[in-house]
C-alpha positions as CSV (number, residue, x, y, z in Angstrom):
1,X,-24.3,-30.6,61.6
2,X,-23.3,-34.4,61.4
3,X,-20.4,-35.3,59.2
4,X,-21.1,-36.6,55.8
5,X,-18.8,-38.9,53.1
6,X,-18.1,-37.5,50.0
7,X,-18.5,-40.5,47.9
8,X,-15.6,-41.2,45.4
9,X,-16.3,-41.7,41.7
10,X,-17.3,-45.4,42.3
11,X,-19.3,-44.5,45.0
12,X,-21.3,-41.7,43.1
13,X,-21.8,-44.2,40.5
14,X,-23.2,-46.5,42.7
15,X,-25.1,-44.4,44.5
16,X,-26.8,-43.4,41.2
17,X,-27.8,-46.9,40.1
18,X,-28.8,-47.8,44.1
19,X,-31.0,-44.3,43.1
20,X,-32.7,-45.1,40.4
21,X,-33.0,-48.9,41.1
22,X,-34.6,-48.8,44.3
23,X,-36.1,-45.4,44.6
24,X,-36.3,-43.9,41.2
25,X,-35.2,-42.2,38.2
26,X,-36.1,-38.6,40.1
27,X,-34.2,-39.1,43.2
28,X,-31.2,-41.0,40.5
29,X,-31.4,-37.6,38.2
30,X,-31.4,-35.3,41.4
31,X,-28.0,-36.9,42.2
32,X,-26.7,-37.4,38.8
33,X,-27.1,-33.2,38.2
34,X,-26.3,-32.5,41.8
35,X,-22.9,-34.2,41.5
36,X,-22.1,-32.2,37.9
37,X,-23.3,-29.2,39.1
38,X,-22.2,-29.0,42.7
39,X,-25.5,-26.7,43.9
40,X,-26.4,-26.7,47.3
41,X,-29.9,-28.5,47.3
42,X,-31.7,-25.5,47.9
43,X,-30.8,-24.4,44.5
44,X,-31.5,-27.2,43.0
45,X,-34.0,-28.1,43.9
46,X,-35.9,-24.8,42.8
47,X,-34.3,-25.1,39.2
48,X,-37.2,-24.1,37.0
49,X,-36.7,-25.3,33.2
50,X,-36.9,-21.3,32.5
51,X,-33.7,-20.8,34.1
52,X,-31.4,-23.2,32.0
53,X,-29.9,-21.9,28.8
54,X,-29.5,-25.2,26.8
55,X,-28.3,-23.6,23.7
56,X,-25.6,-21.3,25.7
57,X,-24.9,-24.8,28.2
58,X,-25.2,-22.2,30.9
59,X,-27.3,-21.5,34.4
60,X,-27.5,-18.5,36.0
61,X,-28.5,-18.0,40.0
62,X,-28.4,-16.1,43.0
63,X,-27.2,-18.9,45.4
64,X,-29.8,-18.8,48.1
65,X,-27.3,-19.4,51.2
66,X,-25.0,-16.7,50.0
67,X,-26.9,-14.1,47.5
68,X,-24.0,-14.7,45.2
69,X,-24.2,-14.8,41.6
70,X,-23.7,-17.8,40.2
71,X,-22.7,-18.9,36.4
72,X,-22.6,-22.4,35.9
73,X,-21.6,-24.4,32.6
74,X,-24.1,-27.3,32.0
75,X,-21.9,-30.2,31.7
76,X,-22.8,-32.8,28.9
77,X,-24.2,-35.3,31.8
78,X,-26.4,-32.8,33.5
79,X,-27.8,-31.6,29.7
80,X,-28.9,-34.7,29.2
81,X,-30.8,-35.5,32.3
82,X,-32.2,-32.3,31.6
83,X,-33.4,-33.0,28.1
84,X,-34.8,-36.2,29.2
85,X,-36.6,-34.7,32.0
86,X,-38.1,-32.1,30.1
87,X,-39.1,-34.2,26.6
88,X,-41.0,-37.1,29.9
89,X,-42.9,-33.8,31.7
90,X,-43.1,-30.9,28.9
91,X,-46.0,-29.8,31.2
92,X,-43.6,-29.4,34.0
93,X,-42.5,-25.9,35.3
94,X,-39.4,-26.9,38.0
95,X,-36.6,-29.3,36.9
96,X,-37.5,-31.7,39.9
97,X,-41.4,-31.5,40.0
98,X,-43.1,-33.6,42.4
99,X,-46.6,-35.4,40.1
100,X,-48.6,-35.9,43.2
101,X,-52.1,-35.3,43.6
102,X,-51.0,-33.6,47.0
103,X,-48.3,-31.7,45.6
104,X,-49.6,-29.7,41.9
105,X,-46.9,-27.9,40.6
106,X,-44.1,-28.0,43.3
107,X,-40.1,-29.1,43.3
108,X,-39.3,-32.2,45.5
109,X,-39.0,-31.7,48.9
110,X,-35.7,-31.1,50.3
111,X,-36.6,-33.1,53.6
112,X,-38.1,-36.4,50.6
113,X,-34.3,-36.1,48.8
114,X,-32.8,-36.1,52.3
115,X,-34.5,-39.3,53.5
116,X,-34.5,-41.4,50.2
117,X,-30.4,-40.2,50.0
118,X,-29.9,-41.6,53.7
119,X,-31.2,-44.6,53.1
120,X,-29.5,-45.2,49.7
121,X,-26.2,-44.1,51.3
122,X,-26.2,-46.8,54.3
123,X,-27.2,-49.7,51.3
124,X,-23.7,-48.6,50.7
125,X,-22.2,-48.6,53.6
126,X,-22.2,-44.2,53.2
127,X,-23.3,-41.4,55.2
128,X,-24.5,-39.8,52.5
129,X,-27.1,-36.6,52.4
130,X,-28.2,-34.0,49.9
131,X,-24.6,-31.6,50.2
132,X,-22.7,-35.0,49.9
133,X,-23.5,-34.4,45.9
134,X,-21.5,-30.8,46.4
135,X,-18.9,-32.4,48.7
136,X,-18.2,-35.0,46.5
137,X,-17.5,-33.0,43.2
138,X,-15.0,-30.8,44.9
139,X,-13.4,-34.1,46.7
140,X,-13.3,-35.7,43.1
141,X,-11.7,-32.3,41.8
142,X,-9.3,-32.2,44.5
143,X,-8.0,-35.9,43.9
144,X,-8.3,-35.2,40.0
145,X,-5.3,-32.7,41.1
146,X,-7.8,-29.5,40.3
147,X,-5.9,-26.8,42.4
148,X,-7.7,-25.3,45.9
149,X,-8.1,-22.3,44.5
150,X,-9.8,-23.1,41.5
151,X,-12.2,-25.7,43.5
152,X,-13.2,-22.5,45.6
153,X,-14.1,-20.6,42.6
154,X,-16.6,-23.5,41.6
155,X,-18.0,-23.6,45.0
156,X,-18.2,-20.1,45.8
157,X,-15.7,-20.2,48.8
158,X,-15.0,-17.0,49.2
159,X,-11.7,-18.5,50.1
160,X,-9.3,-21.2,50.1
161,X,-9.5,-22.0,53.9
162,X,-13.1,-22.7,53.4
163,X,-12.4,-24.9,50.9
164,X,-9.8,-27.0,52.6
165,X,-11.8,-27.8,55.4
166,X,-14.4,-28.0,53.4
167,X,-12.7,-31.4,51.6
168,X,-11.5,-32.5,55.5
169,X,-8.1,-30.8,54.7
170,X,-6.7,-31.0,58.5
171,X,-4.0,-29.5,60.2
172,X,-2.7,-32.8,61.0
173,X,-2.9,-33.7,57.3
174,X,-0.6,-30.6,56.4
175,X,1.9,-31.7,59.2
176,X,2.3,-35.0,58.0
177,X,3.8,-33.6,54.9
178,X,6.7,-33.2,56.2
179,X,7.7,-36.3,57.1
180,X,6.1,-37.5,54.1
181,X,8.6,-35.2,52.2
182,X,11.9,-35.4,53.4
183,X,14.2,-33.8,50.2
């Protein structure tokens, strides 16, 4: 698999705008709730309406990749794409529904979100794809000072190696520290 940026705050934000001003408010709210809730696009993109508990601000999964269960707290910025979503399409059935005549009743493709979130990434100067929305919550976590550990709980490491490779932690990186902190 080819190396992707997690985008920094600035960058999400900008990727979000790029999004929805040159190829729309789905692919922009795809992002916007990837990024709060750090899914891998296979489970998001198969979010039906049925499965998020507004009222308790909660989502419950089996994480596809893993068969973990997940509990996720809906965040006030993925609640309100999601009320907005759902108030435009109350006919809908998945959180992400394609309204093509090809295409009744379907999520958006993973391979559509892939290519529309290329293309937006290198407008930015990014190599950006659909786990660059997971990547960059746990990198903006990590240089928030969230501790390893906890970032691992959110993305279902099932440890903290994982994790630190997962944000480009190297072994190089560690190494430096000591020079870096001589007491």
């Amino acid at each position: 698999m080819n190396a992707v940026d997690a985008a920094n705050k600035a960058e999400i934000a900008m990727m979000h705008a790029v999004l929805a001003n040159k190829f729309g408010q789905l692919y922009a709210d795809i992002w916007k709730v990837g990024v709060n809730l750090s899914l891998r696009i296979s489970d998001l993109l198969t979010l039906k309406y049925a499965d998020l508990n507004l009222e308790e601000r909660s989502l419950k999964l089996t994480e596809a990749k893993t068969g973990k269960l997940k509990t996720i707290r809906l965040n006030s910025a993925a609640i309100l794409v999601i009320v907005r979503r759902q108030q435009e399409n109350p006919a809908d059935t998945w959180l992400f529904q394609v309204h093509s005549n090809r295409a009744k009743d379907k999520p958006v493709s993973r391979v559509s979100v892939s290519r529309v979130f290329k293309d937006a990434g290198e407008l930015l100067g990014l190599t950006i794809n659909t786990h660059s929305m997971r990547k960059s919550r746990g990198m903006a976590m990590y240089k928030d000072g969230v501790p390893v550990e906890k970032i691992a709980k959110v993305l279902n490491h099932s440890n903290t190696t994982s994790t630190l490779r997962y944000l480009g932690i190297t072994q190089e990186e560690v190494l430096k520290t000591y020079d870096d902190y001589e007491l």
